[in-house]
C-alpha positions in Angstrom: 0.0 0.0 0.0 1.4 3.4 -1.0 -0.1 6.5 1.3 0.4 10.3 1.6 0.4 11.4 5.2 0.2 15.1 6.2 0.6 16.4 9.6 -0.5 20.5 10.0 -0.2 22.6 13.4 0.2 21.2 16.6 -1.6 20.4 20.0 -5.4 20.9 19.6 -4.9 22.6 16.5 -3.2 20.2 14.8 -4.7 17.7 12.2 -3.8 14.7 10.2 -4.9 13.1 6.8 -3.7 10.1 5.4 -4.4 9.2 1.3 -4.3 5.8 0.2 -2.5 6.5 -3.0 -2.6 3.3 -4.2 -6.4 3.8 -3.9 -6.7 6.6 -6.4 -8.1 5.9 -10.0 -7.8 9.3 -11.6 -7.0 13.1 -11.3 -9.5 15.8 -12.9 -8.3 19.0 -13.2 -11.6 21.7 -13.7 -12.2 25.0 -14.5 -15.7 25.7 -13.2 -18.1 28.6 -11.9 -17.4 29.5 -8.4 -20.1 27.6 -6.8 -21.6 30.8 -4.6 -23.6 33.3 -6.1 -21.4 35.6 -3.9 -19.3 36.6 -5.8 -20.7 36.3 -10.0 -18.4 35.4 -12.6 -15.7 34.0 -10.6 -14.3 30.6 -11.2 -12.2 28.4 -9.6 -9.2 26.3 -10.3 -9.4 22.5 -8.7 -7.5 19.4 -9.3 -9.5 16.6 -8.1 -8.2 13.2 -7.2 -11.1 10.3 -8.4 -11.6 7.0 -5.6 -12.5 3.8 -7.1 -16.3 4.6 -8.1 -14.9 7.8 -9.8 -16.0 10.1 -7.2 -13.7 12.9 -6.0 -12.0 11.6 -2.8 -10.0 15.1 -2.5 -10.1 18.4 -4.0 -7.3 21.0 -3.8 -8.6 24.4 -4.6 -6.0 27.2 -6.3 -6.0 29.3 -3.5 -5.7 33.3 -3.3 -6.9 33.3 -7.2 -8.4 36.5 -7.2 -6.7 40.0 -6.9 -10.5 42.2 -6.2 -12.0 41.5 -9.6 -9.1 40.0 -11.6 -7.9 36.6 -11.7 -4.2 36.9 -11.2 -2.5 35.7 -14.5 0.3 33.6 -12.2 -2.2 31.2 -10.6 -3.8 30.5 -14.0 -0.3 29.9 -15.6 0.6 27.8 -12.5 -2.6 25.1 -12.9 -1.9 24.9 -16.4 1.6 24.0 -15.8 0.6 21.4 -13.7 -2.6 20.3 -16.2 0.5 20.2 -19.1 2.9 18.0 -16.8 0.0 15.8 -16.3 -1.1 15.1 -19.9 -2.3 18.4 -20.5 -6.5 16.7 -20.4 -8.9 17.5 -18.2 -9.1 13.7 -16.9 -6.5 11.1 -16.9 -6.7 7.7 -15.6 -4.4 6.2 -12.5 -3.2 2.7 -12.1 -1.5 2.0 -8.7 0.1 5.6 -8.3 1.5 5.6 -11.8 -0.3 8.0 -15.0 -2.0 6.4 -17.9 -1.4 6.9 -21.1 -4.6 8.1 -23.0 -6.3 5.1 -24.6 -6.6 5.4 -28.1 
């Protein structure tokens, strides 16, 4: 079994999260509305990692992505980066912690 473990803060502040890696099927990375109607004509910037039924087991939100109005240019090129290293599609399949190919 492969796992990410993440320790943050300590005492009663602190918290832990463990991944199961090896349990991970997929990663999604999405371009989407913001989800409140708070703030209109935002989006945000996720890459989502997809459990064994294909649902998201873990989101990781760009954070800070707005400057006021403006998406700031650097957090858009940042995610794409990281959508081009990873195949540069919006969904890519995951077999025991190692990248697909496409299929054809």
């Amino acid at each position: 079994r492969r796992w990410w473990h993440v320790e943050l803060g300590n005492g009663a502040a602190s918290w832990i999260m463990d991944v199961r890696v090896d349990e991970i099927t997929g990663v999604r990375f999405a371009r989407e509305p913001y989800p409140f109607p708070s703030f209109p004509g935002r989006e945000v910037l996720t890459v989502q990692f997809l459990g064994p039924g294909g649902d998201t087991v873990l989101y990781c939100y760009v954070h800070d992505l707005y400057d006021g109005q403006r998406m700031r240019p650097e957090k858009l090129a940042a995610w794409r980066s990281l959508r081009e290293r990873y195949g540069n599609r919006d969904e890519s399949r995951i077999d025991q912690g190692t990248l697909l190919a496409p299929a054809a």
